[in-house]
N, C-alpha and C positions, 0 to 999 in steps of 0.2 A: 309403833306407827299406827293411827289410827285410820279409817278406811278414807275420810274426808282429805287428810294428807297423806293418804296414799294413791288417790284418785289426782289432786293437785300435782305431786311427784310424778307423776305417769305424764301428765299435760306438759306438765316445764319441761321434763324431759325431750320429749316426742318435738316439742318446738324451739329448741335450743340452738341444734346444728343450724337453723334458718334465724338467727336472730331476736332469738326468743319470741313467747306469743304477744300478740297485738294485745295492749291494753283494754280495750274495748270487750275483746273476747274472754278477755280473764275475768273483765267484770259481770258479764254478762254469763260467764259458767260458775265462776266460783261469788259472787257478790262483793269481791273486793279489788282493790288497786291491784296494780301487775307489782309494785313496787312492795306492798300488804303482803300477798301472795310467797315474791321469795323474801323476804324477813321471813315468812311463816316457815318457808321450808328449812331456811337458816336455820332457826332456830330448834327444827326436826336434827340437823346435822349435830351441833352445838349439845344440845338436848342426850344426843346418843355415845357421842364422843366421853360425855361427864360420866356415866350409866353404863361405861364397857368395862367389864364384859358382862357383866349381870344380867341386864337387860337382852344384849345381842345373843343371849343362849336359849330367851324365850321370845324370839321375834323369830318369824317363818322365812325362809329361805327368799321366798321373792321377795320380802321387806329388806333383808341383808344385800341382796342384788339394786335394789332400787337406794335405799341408803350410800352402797358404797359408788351410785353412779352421780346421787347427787354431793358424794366427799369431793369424785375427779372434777367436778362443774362448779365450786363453791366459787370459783373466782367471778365466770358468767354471772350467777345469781345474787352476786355482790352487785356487779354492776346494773343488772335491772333492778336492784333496792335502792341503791342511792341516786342512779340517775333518772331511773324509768326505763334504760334502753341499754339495748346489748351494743359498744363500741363499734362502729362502721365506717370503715376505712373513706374516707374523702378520696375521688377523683379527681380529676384537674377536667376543665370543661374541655369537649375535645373539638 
C-alpha cells in the first residue's frame, strides 16, 4: 500500500459509518470521483487478496490493520463505485 492509498484508506474509512464522504470533498482532496476513489481502494483490496501472503509479510502493521478494515467495508465501497452513494434508507413523509 502506497502512502497516496493509504491516506485515501484512512478518509474512506473515517467517513463510512456516516455515509460515506461527500463527492465534492473527495474530489477536492484526492482529485478524483468519490466513485474513482473506491474502485481505487477496491482494487488495493483485490490487488492484496491475489499477493497473500507474500506481500502481507512485507506491508507494516497499520497497512494490515487498514487493509483488513477495508476487507470488512468491501460491500459499502462497492456501492459508492457503482452508484456514487452509500444506500439510505427512505422514510415515509411524516
Amino acid at each position: 500500500m502506497n502512502c497516496f492509498e493509504r491516506e485515501l484508506a484512512t478518509y474512506f474509512l473515517a467517513w463510512l459509518p456516516f455515509s460515506g464522504p461527500e463527492p465534492d470533498e473527495v474530489f477536492a482532496q484526492f482529485g478524483m470521483t468519490r466513485s474513482r476513489a473506491a474502485g481505487q481502494l477496491l482494487a488495493v483490496v483485490s490487488e492484496a487478496r491475489r499477493s497473500v501472503p507474500a506481500k502481507n509479510l512485507k506491508m507494516t502493521h497499520r497497512d494490515r490493520e487498514l487493509l483488513a478494515k477495508l476487507i470488512r467495508n468491501q460491500s459499502k465501497l462497492r456501492l459508492l463505485q457503482v452508484d456514487g452513494e452509500v444506500f439510505r434508507p427512505a422514510y415515509p413523509n411524516r
